[in-house]
C-alpha positions in Angstrom: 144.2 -81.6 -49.9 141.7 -84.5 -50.1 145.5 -86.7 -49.2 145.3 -85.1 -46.1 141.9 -85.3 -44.9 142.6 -88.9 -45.7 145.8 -89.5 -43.9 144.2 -87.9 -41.0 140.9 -89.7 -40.8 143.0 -93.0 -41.5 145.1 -92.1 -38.7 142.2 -90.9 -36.0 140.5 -94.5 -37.1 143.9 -96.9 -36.1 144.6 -94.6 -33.0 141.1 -95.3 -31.7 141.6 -98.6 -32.5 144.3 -99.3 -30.6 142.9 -97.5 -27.7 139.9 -99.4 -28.2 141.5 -102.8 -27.9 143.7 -101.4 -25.0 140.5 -100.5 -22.7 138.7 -103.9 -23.7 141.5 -105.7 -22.4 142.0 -103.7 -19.4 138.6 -104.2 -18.6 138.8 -108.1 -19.2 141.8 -108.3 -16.9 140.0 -106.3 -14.0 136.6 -108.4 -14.3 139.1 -111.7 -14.2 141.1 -110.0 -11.3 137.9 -109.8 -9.6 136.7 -112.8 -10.4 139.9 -114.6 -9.0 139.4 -112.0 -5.6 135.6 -112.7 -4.5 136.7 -117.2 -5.5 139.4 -116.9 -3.0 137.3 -114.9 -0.2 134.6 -117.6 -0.9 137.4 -120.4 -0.6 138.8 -118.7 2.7 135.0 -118.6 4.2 134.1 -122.5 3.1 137.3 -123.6 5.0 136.6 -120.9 7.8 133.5 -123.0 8.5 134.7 -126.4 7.9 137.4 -125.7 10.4 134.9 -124.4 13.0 133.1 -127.6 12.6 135.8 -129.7 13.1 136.4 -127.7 16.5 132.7 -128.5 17.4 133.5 -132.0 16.3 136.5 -132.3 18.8 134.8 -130.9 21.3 132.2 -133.1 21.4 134.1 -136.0 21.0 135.7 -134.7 24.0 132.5 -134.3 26.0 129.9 -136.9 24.9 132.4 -139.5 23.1 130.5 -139.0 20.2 130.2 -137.4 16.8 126.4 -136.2 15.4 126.1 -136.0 11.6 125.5 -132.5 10.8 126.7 -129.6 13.1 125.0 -126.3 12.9 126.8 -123.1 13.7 125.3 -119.8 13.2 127.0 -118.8 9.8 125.6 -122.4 8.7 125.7 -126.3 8.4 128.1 -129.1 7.9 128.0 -132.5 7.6 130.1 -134.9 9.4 130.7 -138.8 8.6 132.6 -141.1 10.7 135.2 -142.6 8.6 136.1 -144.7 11.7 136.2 -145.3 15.4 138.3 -147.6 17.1 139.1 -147.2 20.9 140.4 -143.7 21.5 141.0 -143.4 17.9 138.6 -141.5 15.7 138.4 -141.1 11.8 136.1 -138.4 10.3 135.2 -136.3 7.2 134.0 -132.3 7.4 132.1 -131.0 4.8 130.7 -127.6 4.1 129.1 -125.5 1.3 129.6 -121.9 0.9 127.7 -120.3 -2.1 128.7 -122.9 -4.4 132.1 -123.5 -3.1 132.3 -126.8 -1.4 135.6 -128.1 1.1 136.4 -131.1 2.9 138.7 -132.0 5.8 139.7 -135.5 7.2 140.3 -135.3 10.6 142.6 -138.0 12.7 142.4 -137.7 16.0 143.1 -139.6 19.6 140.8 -139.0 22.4 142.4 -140.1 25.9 142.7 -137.9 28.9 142.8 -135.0 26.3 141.5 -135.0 23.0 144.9 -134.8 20.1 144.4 -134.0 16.5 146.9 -136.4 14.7 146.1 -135.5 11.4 144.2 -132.7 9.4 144.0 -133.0 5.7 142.1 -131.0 3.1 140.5 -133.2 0.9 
């Protein structure tokens, strides 16, 4: 009888360890899942901005032939350097930080009768 009672409890022990290490893991995968979810929504935002910068940029390129070095929208600030200016031919770098998560673009572009982006690289 005491066989039994052993063969049991032994049993009841491995099963709950097993489903132990099953839930631990499940839970580990979810928190990285998350994890992975709210980096890319930061990652989309950061870019979101940068790129809405770089249409102020244009814009006032466009307008005032002339760049300023930051650029302040209402979800936030970026910087902006001048990489180069030649002629109609403008070189420049957007930067922005969202909650930690910092993105850069390098913008070509050729300003004439209309403004052109040439070239638009994440950097």
């Amino acid at each position: 009888m005491r066989q039994k009672g052993y063969i049991a409890f032994s049993s009841v022990l491995i099963i709950s360890a097993v489903l132990l290490v099953i839930g631990v893991t499940l839970a580990l995968t979810s928190i990285s899942e998350a994890q992975k979810s709210l980096s890319g929504r930061r990652r989309e935002e950061t870019i979101n901005r940068v790129e809405a910068c770089i249409e102020d940029a244009i814009y006032s390129i466009n307008t005032n032939n002339s760049l300023p070095s930051t650029i302040t929208l209402p979800e936030g600030i970026c910087s902006l350097v001048v990489d180069s200016h030649t002629g109609f031919d403008w070189t420049f770098t957007v930067s922005a930080t969202v909650n930690g998560y910092g993105k850069s673009i390098r913008v070509i572009t050729t300003r004439a009768t209309t403004i052109t982006p040439v070239f638009w690289k994440e950097i």
